[in-house]
C-alpha positions as CSV (number, residue, x, y, z in Angstrom):
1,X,87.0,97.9,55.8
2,X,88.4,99.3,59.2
3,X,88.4,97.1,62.2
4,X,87.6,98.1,65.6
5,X,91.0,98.3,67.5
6,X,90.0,97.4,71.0
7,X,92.7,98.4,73.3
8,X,95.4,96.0,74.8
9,X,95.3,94.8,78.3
10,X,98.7,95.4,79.6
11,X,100.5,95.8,83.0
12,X,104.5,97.4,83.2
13,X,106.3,98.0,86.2
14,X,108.3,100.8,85.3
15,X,109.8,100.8,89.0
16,X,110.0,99.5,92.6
17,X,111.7,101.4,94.9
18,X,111.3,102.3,98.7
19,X,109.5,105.4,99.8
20,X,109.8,105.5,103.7
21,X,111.5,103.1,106.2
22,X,112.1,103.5,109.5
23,X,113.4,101.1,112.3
24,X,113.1,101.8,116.3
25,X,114.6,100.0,119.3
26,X,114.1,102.3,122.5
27,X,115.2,99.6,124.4
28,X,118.7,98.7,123.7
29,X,121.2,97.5,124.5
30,X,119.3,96.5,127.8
31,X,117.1,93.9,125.4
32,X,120.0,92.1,124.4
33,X,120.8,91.3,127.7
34,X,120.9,87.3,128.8
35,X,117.5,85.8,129.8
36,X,114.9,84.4,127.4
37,X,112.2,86.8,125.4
38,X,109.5,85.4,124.2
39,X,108.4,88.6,122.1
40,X,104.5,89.1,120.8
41,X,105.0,90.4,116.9
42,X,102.2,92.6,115.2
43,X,101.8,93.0,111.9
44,X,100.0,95.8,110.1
45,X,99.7,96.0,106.7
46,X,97.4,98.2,104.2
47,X,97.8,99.8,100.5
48,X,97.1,103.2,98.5
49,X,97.4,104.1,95.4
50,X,97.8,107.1,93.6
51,X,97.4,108.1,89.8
52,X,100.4,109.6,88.2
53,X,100.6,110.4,84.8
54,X,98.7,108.9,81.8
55,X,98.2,104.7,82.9
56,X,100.7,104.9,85.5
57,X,100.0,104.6,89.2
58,X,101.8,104.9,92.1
59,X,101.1,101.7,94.7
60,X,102.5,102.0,98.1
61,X,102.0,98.9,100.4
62,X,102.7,99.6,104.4
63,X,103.9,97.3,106.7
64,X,104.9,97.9,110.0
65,X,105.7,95.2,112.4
66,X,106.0,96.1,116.1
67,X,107.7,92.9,118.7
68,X,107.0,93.0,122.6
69,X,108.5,91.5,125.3
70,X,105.6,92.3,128.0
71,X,105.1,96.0,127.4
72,X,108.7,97.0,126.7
73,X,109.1,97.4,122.5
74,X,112.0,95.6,121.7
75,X,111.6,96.9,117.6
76,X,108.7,98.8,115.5
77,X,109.7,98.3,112.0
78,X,107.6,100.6,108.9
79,X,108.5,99.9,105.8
80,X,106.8,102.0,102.5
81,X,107.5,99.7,99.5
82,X,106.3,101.2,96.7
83,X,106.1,100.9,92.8
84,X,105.1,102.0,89.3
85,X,102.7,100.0,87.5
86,X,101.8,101.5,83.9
87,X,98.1,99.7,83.3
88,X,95.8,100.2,80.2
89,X,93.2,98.9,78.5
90,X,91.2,97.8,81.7
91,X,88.0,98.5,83.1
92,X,87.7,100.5,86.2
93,X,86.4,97.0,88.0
94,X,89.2,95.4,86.6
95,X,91.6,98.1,87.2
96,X,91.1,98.3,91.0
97,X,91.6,94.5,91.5
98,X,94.9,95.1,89.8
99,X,96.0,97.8,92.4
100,X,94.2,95.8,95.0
101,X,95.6,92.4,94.9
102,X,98.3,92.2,91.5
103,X,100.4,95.8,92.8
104,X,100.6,94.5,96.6
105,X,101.8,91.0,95.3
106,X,104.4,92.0,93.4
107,X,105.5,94.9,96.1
108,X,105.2,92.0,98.9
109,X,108.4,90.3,98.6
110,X,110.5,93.3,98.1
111,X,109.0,94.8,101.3
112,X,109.6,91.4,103.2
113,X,113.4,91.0,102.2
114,X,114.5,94.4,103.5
115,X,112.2,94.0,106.5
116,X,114.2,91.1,107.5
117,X,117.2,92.8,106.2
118,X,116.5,95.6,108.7
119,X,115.5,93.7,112.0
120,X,118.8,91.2,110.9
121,X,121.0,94.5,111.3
122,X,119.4,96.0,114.3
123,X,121.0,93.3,116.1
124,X,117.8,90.6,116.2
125,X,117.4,87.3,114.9
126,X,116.4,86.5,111.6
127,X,112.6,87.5,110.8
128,X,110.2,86.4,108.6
129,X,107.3,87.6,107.1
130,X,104.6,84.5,106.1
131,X,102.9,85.1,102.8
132,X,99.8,87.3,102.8
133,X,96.6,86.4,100.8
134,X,96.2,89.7,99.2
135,X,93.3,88.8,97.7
136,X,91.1,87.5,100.9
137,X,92.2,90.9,102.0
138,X,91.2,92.9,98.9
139,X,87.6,91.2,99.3
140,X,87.5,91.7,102.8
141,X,87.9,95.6,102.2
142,X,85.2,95.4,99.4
143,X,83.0,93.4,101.7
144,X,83.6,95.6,104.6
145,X,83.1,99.0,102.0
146,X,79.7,97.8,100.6
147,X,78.6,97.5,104.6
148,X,79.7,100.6,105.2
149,X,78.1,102.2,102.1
150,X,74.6,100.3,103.1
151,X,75.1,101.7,106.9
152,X,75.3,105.1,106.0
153,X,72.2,104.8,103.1
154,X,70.0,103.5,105.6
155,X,71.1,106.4,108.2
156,X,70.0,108.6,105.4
157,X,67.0,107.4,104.4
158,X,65.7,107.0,107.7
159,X,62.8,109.4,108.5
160,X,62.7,110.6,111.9
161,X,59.6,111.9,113.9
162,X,59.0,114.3,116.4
């Protein structure tokens, strides 16, 4: 009597490792000069994915943080952290909550240290990245997909009369 093998549920990073960086400050060494900044920080963030070979996928999270004094850029920071996750025996639901909230979790504090590590040697004080809900943001995108998806049905099925 043979028993129905159903397949294992399993997630490997294989590797993390950092695909792009870059790190701009137009503006010094006048920026460092006396006074008091009170700089505005923006934070951009998003995440792809891309199949590699067999279960593996390549998961790239982007963040790029840009601080303002006024309009004068005193840093843009983009980091490309990315990794290799080897996932089987998932559904295809399952799977892209995986690469949708798990991946950008585990890339998150990897892309946060050498963000800091980068402003920190560019000459500014020490930055810190606050913890991001990946997974309000993974339903947000889902949320904001399935509008999308509904928007463009019901531009198609309109009927239009002359």
């Amino acid at each position: 009597m043979a028993e129905t093998e159903t397949p294992s549920k399993q997630i490997i990073i294989q590797k993390l490792y950092i695909k792009d960086a870059s790190f701009e400050s137009p503006n010094t060494p006048s920026v460092f000069k006396g006074g008091e900044w009170n700089p505005k920080t923006d934070l951009n963030l998003s995440s792809s994915h891309v199949p590699f070979e067999d279960d593996t996928h390549e998961v790239i999270l982007t963040i790029t943080v840009e601080a303002k004094d006024e309009d004068n850029v005193i840093f843009l920071v983009e980091l490309k952290q990315a990794g290799l996750f080897q996932i089987s025996g998932y559904e295809k639901e399952e799977l892209e909550t995986i690469i949708g909230i798990f991946c950008p979790n585990t890339l998150f504090p990897y892309a946060r240290e050498s963000i800091a590590n980068i402003i920190t040697k560019g000459g500014f004080p020490e930055f810190l990245l606050q913890p991001i809900n990946f997974d309000a943001l993974y339903n947000e995108s889902k949320k904001r997909a399935a509008s999308t998806a509904a928007d463009s049905k019901d531009e198609n099925n309109s009927e239009t009369t002359h």
